[in-house]
C-alpha positions as CSV (number, residue, x, y, z in Angstrom):
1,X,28.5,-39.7,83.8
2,X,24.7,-39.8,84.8
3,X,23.3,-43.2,84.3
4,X,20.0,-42.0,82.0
5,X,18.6,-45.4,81.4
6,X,18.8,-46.2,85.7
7,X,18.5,-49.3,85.4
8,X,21.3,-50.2,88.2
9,X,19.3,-52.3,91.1
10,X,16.3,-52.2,89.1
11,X,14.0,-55.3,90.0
12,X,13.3,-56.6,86.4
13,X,10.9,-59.7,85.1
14,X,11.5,-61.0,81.7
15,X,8.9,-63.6,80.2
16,X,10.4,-65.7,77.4
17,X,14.1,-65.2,78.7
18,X,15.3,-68.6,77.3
19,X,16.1,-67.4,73.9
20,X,15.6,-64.7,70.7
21,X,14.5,-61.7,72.2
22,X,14.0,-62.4,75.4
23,X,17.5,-63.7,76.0
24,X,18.9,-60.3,74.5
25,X,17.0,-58.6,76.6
26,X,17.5,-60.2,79.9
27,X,21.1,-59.7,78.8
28,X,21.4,-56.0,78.2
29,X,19.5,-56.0,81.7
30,X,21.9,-57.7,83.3
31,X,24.9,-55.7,81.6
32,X,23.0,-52.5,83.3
33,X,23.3,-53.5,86.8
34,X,19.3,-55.0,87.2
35,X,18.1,-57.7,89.3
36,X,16.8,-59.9,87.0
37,X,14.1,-62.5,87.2
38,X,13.2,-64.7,84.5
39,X,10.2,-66.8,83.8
40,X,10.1,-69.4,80.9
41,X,8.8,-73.0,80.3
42,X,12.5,-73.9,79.4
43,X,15.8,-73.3,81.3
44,X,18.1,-69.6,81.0
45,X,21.1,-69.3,80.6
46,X,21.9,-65.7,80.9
47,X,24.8,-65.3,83.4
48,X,24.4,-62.8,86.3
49,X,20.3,-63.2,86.8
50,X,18.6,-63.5,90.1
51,X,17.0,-66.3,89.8
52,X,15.0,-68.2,86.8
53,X,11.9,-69.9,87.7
54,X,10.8,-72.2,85.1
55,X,6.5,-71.4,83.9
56,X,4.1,-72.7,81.8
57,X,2.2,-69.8,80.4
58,X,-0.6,-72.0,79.1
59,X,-1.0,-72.5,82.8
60,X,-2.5,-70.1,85.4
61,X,-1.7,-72.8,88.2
62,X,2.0,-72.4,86.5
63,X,1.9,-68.4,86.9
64,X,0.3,-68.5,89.8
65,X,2.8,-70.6,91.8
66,X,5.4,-68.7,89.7
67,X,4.6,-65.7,91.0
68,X,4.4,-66.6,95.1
69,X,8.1,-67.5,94.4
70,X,8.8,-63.6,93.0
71,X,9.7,-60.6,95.2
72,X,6.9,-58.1,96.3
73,X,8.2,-55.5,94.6
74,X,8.3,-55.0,91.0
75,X,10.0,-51.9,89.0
76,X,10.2,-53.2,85.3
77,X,8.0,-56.2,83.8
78,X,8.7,-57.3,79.7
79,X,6.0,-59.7,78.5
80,X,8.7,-61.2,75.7
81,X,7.5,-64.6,75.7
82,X,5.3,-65.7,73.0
83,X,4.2,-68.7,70.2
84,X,3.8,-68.4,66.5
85,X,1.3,-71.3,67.6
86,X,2.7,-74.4,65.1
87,X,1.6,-77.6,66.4
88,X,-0.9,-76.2,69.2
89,X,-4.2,-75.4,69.1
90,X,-5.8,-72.3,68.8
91,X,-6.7,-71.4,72.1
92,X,-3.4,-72.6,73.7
93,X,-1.5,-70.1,71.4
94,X,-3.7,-67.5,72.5
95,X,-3.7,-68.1,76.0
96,X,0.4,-67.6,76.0
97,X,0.5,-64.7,73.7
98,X,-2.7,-62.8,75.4
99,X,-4.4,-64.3,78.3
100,X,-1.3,-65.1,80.3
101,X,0.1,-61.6,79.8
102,X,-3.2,-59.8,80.9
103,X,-3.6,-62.3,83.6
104,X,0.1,-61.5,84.9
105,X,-0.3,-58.0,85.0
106,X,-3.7,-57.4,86.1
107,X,-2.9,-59.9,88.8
108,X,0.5,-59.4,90.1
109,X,2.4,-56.6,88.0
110,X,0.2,-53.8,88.5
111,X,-0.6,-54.7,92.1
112,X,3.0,-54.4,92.5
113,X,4.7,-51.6,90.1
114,X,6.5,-49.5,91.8
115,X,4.9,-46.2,91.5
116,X,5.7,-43.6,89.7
117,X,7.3,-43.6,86.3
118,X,10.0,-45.7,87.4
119,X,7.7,-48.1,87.6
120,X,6.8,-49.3,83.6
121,X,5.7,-52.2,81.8
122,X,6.2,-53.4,77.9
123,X,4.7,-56.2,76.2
124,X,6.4,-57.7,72.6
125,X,3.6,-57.3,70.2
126,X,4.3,-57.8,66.3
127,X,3.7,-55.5,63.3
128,X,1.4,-58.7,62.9
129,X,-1.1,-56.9,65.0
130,X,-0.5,-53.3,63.6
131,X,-4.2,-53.7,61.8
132,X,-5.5,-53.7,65.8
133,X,-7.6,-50.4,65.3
134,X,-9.8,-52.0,62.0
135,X,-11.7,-54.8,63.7
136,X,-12.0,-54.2,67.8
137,X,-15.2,-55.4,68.2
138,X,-14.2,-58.9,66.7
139,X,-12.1,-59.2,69.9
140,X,-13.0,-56.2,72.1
141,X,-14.7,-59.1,74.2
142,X,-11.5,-60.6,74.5
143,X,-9.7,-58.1,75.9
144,X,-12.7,-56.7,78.6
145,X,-13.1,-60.2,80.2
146,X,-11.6,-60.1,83.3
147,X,-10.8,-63.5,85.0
148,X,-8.7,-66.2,83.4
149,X,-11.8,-68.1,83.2
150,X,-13.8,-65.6,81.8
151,X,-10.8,-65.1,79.1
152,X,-10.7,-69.2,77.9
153,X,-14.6,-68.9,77.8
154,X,-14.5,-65.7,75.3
155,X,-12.0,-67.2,72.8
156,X,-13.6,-70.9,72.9
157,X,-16.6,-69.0,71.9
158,X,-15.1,-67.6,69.0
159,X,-14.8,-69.4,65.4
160,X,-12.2,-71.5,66.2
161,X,-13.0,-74.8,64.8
162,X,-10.8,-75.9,62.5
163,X,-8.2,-73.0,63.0
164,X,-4.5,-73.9,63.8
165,X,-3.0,-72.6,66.8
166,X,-1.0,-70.0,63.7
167,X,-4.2,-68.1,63.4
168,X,-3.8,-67.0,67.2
169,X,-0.7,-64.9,66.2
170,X,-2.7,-62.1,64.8
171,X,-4.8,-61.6,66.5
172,X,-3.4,-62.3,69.9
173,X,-1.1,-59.1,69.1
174,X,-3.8,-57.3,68.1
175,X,-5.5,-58.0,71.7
176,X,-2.4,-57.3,73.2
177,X,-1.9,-53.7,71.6
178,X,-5.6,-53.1,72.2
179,X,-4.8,-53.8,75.8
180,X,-2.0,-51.7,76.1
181,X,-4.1,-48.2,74.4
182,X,-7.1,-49.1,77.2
183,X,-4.9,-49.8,80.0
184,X,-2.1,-47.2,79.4
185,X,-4.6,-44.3,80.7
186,X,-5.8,-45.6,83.8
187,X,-2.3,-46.1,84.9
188,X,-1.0,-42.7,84.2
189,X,-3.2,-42.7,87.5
190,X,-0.3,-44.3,89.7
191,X,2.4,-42.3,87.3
192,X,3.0,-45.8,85.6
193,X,3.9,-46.1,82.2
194,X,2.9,-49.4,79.3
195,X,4.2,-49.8,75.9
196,X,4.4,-52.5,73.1
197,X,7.3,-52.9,70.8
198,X,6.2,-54.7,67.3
199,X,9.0,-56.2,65.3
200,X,9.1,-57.0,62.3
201,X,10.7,-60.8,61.3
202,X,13.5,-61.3,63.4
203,X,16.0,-64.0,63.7
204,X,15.0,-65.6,66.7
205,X,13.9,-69.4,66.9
206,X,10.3,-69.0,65.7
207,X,11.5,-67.4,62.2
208,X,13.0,-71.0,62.2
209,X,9.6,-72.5,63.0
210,X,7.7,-70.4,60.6
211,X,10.1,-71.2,57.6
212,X,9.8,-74.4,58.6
213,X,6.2,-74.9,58.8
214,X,5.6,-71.6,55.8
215,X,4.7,-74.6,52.7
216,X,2.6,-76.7,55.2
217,X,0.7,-73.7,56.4
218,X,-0.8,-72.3,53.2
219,X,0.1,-68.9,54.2
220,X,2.6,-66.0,52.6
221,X,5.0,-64.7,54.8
222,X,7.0,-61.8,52.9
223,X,10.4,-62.8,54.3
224,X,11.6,-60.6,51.2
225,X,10.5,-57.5,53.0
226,X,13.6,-56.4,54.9
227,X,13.1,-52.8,55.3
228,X,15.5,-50.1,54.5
229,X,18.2,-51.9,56.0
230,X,18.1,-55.0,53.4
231,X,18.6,-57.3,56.6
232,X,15.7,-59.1,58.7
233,X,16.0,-57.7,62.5
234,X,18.2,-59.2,65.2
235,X,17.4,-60.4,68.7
236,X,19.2,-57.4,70.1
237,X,17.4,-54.7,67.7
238,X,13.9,-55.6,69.6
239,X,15.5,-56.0,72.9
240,X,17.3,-52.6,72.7
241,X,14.0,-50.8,71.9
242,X,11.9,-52.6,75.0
243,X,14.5,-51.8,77.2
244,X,14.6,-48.1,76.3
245,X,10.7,-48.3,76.9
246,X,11.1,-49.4,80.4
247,X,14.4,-47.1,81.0
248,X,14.5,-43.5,82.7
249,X,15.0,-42.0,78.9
250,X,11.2,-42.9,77.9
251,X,9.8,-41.4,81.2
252,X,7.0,-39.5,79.1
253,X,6.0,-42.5,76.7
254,X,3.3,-44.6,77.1
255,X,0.5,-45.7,75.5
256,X,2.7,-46.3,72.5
257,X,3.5,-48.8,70.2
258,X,7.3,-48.8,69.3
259,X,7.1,-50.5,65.5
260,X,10.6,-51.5,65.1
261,X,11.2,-53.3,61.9
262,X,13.9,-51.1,60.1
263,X,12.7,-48.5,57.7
264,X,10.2,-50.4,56.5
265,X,6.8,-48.3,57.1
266,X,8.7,-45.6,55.8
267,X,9.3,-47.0,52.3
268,X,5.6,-48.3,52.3
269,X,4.0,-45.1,52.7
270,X,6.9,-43.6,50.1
271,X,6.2,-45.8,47.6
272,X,9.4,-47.3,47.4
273,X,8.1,-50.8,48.7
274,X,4.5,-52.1,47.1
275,X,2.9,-54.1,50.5
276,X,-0.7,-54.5,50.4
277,X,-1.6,-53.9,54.1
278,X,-3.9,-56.6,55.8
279,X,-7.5,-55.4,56.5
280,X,-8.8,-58.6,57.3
281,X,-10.4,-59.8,59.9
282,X,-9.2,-62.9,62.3
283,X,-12.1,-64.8,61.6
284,X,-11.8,-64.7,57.8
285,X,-7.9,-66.4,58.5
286,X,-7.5,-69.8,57.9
């Protein structure tokens, strides 16, 4: 039988491979025959990966000496890893969700994909960012600074007093699927191919942080919406749809964000769920 995802010997990176999503996916990778490298602040566990080399994303000193210890060659890069952003500050949670992930792939992924349309990247967004095409030009100056430096300087310039590091979730995925549509193009130059996939609430240990912190925050989170499916997603649900992303069977996809989060646009735009979609922008979020 022809192996359609070909994903045997594939050189893989997964961000965020220590649990929830990136876990699954670093999993399923490894059940396909890849050679899988993972980066995380904490340990992996995932039997049959190359190697894991432990990161701070907050760092670029961290990535930087992360990345002199990966191979030259890369055929597959997933940007899991990620913060709701309890009990940091605002520009920390950014700087994992957004900066470290431009940072990565502007400074060692692209330079070097594999190319082609073997060579692909995906990033997990959220359908927390699916408002990203309402208010670009709060954060268009976000996502054009180039150097990590440049980056920290454009969000401490930003509104942030008084913010938590929560109110980085937003619109951190919103930077991030900006990112993607502007970048997605220029690739197509090298035949490379970069996605998002944006779950919906998934069972992963920062649904347990946000339940956790939901009274203390102030903020409504609609863990009542469920989709079509009556359940809340699963670890694997997101990590099956960025894997088929980066797989031989999405060869012609990019530029695209994958919203997987059961049903539950459908029923919105059918009527049959009443969910007043967000229009505002980060800076009015407390």
């Amino acid at each position: 039988m022809k192996d359609y995802l070909n994903y045997n010997n594939a050189l893989c990176i997964v961000t965020g491979a220590a649990s929830g999503i990136g876990k699954a996916t670093a999993e399923i990778l490894v059940d396909l025959g890849a050679a899988v490298y993972t980066l995380d602040v904490q340990s992996c566990d995932v039997p049959g990966i190359r190697q894991h080399i432990p990161v701070d994303l907050a760092s670029k000193a961290s990535i930087d000496q992360a990345f002199a210890g990966l191979p030259d060659k890369i055929d597959k890069f997933f940007g899991v890893a990620g913060v709701f952003g309890f009990g940091l500050d605002l520009v920390t949670a950014f700087t994992i969700n957004f900066i470290a992930n431009k940072y990565m792939t502007e400074q060692y992924v692209i330079p070097r994909l594999t190319e082609g349309e073997y060579g692909a990247i995906a990033y997990l967004s959220s359908v927390g960012g699916c408002r990203w095409a309402y208010h670009i030009d709060e954060y268009k100056d976000l996502v054009e600074a180039v150097t990590w430096d440049e980056m920290i300087a454009a969000i401490r310039a930003k509104p942030v007093e008084g913010k938590p590091g929560s109110a980085a979730y937003e619109l951190s995925k919103r930077c991030i699927n900006y990112y993607m549509k502007t970048r997605a193009p220029e690739l197509a130059s090298k035949g490379n191919r970069m996605n998002t996939v944006a779950p919906h609430y998934t069972e992963t240990p920062m649904l347990e942080s946000i339940i956790a912190n939901a009274s203390s925050s102030g903020r409504r989170f609609a863990f009542d919406s469920k989709g079509a499916f009556e359940r809340l997603g699963k670890p694997e649900d997101a990590a099956k749809a960025i894997v088929f992303l980066n797989s031989d069977m999405a060869t012609y996809i990019s530029g695209h964000i994958l919203y997987e989060e059961g049903g539950m646009q459908a029923m919105i735009e059918t009527g049959k769920m009443n969910v007043v979609m967000d229009h505002h922008t980060w800076a009015e979020r407390s």
